[in-house]
N, C-alpha and C positions, 0 to 999 in steps of 0.2 A: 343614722346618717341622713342630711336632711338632704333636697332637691339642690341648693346651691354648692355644698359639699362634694354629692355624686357628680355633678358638671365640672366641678373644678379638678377629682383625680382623673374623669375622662379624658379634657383636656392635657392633663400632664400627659397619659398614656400616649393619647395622641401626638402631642408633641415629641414624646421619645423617641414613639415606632417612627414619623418620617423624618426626624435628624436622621434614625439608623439606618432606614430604608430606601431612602433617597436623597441625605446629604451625601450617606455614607458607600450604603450599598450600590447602588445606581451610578454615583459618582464617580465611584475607585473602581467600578466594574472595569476599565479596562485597563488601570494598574495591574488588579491580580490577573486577570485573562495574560496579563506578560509574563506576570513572576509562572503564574501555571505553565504555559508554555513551555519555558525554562524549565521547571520541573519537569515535563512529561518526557524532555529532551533526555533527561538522563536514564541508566540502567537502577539506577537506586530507587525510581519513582518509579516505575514498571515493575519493578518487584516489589513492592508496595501495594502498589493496582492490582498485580495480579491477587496477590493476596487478601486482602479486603472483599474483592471479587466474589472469591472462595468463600471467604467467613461469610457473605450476603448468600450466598447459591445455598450453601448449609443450612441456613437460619431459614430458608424459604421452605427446604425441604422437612426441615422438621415442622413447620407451620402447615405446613399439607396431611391432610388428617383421611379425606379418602380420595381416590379416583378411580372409575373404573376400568380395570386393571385390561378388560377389551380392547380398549383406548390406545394403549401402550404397545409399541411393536413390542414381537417377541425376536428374542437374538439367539441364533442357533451359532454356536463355537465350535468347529471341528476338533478338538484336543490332539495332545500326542498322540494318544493310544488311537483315534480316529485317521490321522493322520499316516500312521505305521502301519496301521490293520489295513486300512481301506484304500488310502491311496497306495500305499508299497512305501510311503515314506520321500515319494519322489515328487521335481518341483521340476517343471510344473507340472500341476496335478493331472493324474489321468482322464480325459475327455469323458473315455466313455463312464468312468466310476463315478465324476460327475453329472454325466447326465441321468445314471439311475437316484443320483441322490435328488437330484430336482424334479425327478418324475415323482418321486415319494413324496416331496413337500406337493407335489402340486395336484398330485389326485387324495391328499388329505387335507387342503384346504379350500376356501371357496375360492371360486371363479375372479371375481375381483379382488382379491387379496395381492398387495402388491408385495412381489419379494426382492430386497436388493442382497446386491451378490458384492461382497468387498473381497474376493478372490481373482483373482486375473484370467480372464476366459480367451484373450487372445489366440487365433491360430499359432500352433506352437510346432516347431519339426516333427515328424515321426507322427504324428498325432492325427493324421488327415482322415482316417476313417470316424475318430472319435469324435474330433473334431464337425464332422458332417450329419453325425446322430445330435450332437450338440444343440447344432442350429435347426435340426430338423423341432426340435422341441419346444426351442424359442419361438420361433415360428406360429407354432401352433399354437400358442398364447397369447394373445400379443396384446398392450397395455397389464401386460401381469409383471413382467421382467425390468431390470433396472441393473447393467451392469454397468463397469466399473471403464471409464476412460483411462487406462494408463498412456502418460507420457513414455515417449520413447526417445533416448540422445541418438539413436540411429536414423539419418534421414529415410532412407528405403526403409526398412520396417516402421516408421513413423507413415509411410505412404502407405505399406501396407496395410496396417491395423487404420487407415483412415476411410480404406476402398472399404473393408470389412466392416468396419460400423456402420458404414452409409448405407449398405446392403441390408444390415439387420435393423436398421433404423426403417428403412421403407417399408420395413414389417412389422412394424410395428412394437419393436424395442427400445426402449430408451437408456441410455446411455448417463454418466456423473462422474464425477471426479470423487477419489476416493481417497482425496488426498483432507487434510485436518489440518487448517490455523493452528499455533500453538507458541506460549510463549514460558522459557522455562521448563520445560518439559509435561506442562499445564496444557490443554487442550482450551484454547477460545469457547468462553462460555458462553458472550452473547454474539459473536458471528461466524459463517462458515462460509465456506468459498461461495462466490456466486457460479451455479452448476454444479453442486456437490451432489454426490449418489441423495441426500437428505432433501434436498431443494428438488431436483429434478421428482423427485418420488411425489412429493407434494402437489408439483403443479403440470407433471404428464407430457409426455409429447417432447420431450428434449433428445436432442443428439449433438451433445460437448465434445467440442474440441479441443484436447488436452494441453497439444503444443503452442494453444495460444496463452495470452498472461493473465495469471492467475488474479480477479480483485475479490474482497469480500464484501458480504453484505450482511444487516444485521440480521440474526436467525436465531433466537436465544434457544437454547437448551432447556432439557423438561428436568429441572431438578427432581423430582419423583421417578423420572426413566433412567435414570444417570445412578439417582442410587440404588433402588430396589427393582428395576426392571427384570424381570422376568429370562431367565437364561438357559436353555437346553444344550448341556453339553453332547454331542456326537461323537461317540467312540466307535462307530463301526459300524451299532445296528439299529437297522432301516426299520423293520417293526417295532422296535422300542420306540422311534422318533416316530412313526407314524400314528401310534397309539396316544402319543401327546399330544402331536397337531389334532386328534379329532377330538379330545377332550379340550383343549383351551381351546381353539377356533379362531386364530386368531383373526387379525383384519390388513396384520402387515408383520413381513418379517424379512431382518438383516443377516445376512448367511455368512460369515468370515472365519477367515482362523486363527488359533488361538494355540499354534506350535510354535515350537521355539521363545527367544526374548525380543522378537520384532514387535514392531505397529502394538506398543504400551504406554499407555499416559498415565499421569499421577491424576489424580481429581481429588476435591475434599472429602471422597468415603472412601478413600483409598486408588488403588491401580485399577484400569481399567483398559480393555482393548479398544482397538482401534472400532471393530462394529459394532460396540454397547456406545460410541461417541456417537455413530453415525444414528443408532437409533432415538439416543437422546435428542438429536438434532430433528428428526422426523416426528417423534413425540411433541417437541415445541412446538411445529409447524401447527400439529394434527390437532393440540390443544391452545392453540392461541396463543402462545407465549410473546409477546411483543415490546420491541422498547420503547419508553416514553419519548413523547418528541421535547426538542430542547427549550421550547419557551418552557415546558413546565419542570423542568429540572434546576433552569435561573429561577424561576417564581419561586419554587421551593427553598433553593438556596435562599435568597433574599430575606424570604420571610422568616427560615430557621435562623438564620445570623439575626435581623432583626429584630426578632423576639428575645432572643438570645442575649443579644446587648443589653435590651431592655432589663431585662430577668438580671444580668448581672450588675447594673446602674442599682437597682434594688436592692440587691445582695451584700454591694458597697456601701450601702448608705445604711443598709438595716446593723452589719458589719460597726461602720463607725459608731453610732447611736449608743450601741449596746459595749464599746471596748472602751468610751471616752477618748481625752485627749491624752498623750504620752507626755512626760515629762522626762529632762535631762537627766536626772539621776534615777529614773527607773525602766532600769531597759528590756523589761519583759514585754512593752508595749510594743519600744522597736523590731523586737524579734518576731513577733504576731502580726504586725504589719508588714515588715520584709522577705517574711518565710513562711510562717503558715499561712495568710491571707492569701497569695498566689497559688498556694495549691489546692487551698478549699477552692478557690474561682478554678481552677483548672479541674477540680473535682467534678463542679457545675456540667462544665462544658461536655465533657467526656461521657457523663452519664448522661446527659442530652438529647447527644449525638446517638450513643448506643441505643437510648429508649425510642430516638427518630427510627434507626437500623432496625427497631423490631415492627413498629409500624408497618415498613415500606416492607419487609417479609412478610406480613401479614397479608397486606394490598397483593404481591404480591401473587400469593399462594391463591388467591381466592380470587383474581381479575386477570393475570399471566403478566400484567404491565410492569415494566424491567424500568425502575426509579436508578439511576446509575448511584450508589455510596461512594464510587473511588471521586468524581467529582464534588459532591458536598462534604467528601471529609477534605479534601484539596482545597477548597474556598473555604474552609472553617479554619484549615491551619494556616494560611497564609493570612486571612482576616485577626484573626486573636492573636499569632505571634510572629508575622512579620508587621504588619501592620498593628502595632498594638495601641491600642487607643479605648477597649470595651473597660466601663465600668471608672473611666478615672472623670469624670466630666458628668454636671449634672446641665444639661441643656434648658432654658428659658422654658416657662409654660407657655404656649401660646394662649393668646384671649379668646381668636376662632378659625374661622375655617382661610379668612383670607389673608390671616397673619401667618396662618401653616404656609401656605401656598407663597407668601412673600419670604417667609424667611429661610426655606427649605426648599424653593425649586425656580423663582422667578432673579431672586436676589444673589446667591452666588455666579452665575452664569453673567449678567449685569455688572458686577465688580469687576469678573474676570474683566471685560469689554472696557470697561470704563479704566483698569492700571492701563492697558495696551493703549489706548488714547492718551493718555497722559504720559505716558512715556515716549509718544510719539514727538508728542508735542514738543517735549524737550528736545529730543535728538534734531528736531529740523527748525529748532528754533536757534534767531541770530547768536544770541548766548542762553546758557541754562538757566541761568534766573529769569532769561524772559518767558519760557515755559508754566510758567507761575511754581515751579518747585525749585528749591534752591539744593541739586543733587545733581552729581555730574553725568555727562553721557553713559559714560562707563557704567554706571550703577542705572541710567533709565534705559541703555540694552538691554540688562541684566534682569531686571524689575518686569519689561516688557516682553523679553524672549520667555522667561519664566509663565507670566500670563496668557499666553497667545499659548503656551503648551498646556496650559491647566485648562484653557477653554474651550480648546481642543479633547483633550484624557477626558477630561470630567464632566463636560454640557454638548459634544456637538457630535461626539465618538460614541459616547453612550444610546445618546438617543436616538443614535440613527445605526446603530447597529442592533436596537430593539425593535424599530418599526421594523428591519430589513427581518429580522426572527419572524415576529409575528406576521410579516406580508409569506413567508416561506412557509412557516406551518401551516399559513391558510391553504396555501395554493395546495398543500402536498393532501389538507384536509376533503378538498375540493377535489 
C-alpha cells in the first residue's frame, strides 16, 4: 500500500469516527439522556441494573488473583449454637456476655485495630449493671470501637439512646449506621449510607445521628471481601476465637449476628449477612475501590458506540461485497439480508460489549476504579435499537481536517439556524411567497418549531452540558 492509499483509508476512518462520534454521538446525547431517563424510571430497568451490576462485581472478582488477605477485615458471626450457648438465646443480648466477648477480641488484637459491632448495644431494661461494665470497656479504648446507631420510632427512647451516644462519643467512640441500601433484596454494590458503621470506620471521629434522613454516597464494595472474606463463626468459645485472633492479626473486624433468617442479602456468590456487607464496604474503602467520575464514563460511551458504528459500516459493506446483489426470483438472498444479516450485526455488537465488560473488570481489579456497565449497555441499547441507524449508511470521505470540522461539527448547527430564519421570515412576512419560499405558514411554524428544537437537542444542549461536566469534574478534581 502506497503513501497516497494509506492517506486516503485514514481519511475515510476519520471521516466515519466523527459522523459517529459527533454527528451522531454528541448530537443525540441528549435524545437518549431522555429515552434513559425513562428507562431508569421504570422497575424493569432497575432490575436490569441491578443485574448487570452483579455480572460486573463477579467478573472483577474472578479477575482479582491476589490480595493481601491482612487488608481484608475479618467478620466474626455469632451462629445459633453461639447465640443459645452464650447469650441464653435472649435479645437483647446479655451486656455483661457481651462485654467478655469484646474483652476477648480486644486483648487478642492489636491496639488500633478497629472493631465494628453490627449488634445493638443500646441501654436495654434490666441490663444496667451490664450495661455499666459495657461502657466501662469502651471507654477504655477509645478510637478502637464503632458501634451501631440504631434508629428508634419511640421519641423518648430516640432521646435516650441520643443522651447515650453523646456520652460515649466524648470518649471517644464512634458510632454508624448499620443500616444497608438495597434494591431487590441485592445489597447496593457501589454505595452505602453516608454514616454507615463502614464509612465512619474509615474516616474516624464520627457520632451519627440515626433519626435524621438517610442519603447515600458512593462507597463501592471489595468484590474479593464480598466473596472470599475471611469469616470466624462464634459458637460460644472465647478461647477457640482467641486463638484465631492471634494467629490472623487482624487490622479490622465486623462483629454481627448470624441467628435466625434476619439482616440476609443475596449477592452474586451467593447469601450473605448483613456484617460480611458491612465488611465488604470497609474493605472498598481500605483498598481504594472508587467510581469513575462521569466525564469518563460519556468519553467511553462515545468512543465504544463510535468505534462501533464504525466496525459495523465495515461489516456492512464487507457483508455486501461478498453476498452480491439479490435478484427477484432468488430469494435466499432476501432471507440473508432480512434475517441473518441483523443477527450477525447484533452478534457484532454483544460480543463487543461483553469483550468491553471484560476489560473494564480487568481495570477494574487491578486500579479499584468502578467504569459503571449498566450505563454503556443503556446507551448501546438505546443507540443500536431505538435509534437505529449503525451500519445502513456509508458517509462521504472527507479530503481534511477542515472539511471534517465543516461537515460534522460547524455545519449542522448553522442549518439548524439558518431553517429557523427562514421560517421566520415567512411567518412575519406580508404573504408567504414574500418570504422567498412558496410554503405556507402552517408548514414554516412547523419547519421552524422543529429547527429551533434540533438546535436546541443537538448543538446548544450538548455542548453546554459537556463543558458544565468537564468544569464539575475539574473542580471536584481540584
Amino acid at each position: 500500500m502506497n503513501r497516497d492509499s494509506l492517506r486516503g483509508v485514514l481519511r475515510q476512518l476519520v471521516s466515519l469516527f466523527f459522523s459517529e462520534s459527533v454527528a451522531h454521538a454528541l448530537r443525540g446525547s441528549v435524545l437518549v439522556a431522555m429515552m434513559l431517563l425513562f428507562l431508569n424510571s421504570t422497575g424493569a430497568w432497575k432490575y436490569f441494573e441491578s443485574t448487570v451490576r452483579a455480572h460486573e462485581f463477579g467478573r472483577s472478582a474472578a479477575e482479582t488473583h491476589s490480595v493481601d488477605g491482612a487488608r481484608l477485615p475479618l467478620v466474626i458471626l455469632v451462629d445459633d449454637a453461639g447465640y443459645e450457648r452464650f447469650f441464653d438465646g435472649k435479645s437483647p443480648v446479655d451486656r455483661a456476655r457481651m462485654t467478655t466477648l469484646l474483652q476477648t477480641i480486644a486483648a487478642h488484637t492489636r491496639p488500633d485495630a478497629r472493631v465494628l459491632i453490627d449488634i445493638d448495644l443500646s441501654p436495654a431494661p434490666g441490663q444496667a449493671r451490664g450495661q455499666a461494665q459495657l461502657e466501662r470497656l469502651l471507654r477504655g479504648a477509645p478510637g478502637k470501637w464503632v458501634l451501631p446507631a440504631v434508629r428508634s420510632a419511640n421519641p423518648d427512647a430516640a432521646a435516650q439512646n441520643a443522651a447515650w451516644r453523646a456520652t460515649l462519643c466524648a470518649a471517644g467512640v464512634d458510632f454508624g449506621l448499620p443500616y444497608l441500601p438495597n434494591e431487590f433484596g441485592y445489597p447496593k454494590l457501589t454505595h452505602q449510607y453516608a454514616g454507615s458503621l463502614a464509612d465512619v470506620a474509615a474516616a474516624r471521629g464520627a457520632c451519627v445521628d440515626p433519626q435524621q434522613p438517610f442519603a447515600q454516597k458512593a462507597m463501592p464494595l471489595s468484590p474479593l471481601a464480598l466473596k472470599s472474606g475471611m469469616v470466624i463463626p462464634f459458637s460460644g468459645d472465647l478461647e477457640a476465637l482467641g486463638d484465631m485472633l492471634d494467629m490472623l492479626r487482624p487490622t479490622s473486624i465486623v462483629l454481627g449476628g448470624a441467628w435466625g433468617q434476619a439482616d440476609i442479602f443475596a449477592s452474586p456468590f451467593g447469601d450473605r449477612f448483613g456484617a460480611q456487607v458491612h465488611a465488604a464496604a470497609l474493605a472498598g474503602a481500605e483498598t481504594g475501590q472508587r467510581l469513575a467520575p462521569r466525564w469518563m464514563e460519556v468519553l467511553l460511551s462515545w468512543t465504544f458506540v463510535s468505534v462501533l458504528s464504525t466496525l459495523l459500516i465495515y461489516a456492512t459493506r464487507f457483508l455486501a461485497t461478498h453476498t452480491g446483489e439479490g435478484h427477484a426470483w432468488l430469494v435466499g438472498h432476501a432471507f440473508f439480508a432480512l434475517r441473518v444479516q441483523p443477527v450477525l450485526l447484533l452478534a457484532v455488537v454483544v460480543a463487543a460489549f461483553l469483550g468491553l465488560s471484560e476489560v473494564i473488570a480487568m481495570v477494574q481489579s487491578r486500579s479499584g476504579l468502578w467504569i459503571d456497565d449498566t450505563r454503556l449497555a443503556a446507551y448501546l441499547m438505546v443507540w443500536f435499537f431505538i435509534t437505529i441507524d449503525a451500519g445502513r449508511r456509508m458517509p462521504p470521505a472527507c479530503k481534511n481536517w477542515r472539511s471534517v470540522v465543516h461537515d460534522y461539527i460547524t455545519s449542522p448547527p448553522l442549518a439548524d439556524v439558518k431553517s429557523v430564519a427562514e421560517s421566520w421570515r415567512v411567518l412575519f412576512a406580508p404573504a408567504p411567497e414574500a418570504g422567498g419560499l412558496s410554503i405556507s405558514r402552517r408548514r414554516a411554524a412547523f419547519e421552524g418549531a422543529c429547527a429551533l428544537v434540533s438546535l436546541t437537542m443537538q448543538s446548544i444542549l450538548p455542548a453546554a452540558s459537556l463543558m458544565f461536566l468537564l468544569y464539575h469534574s475539574l473542580l471536584q478534581a481540584l
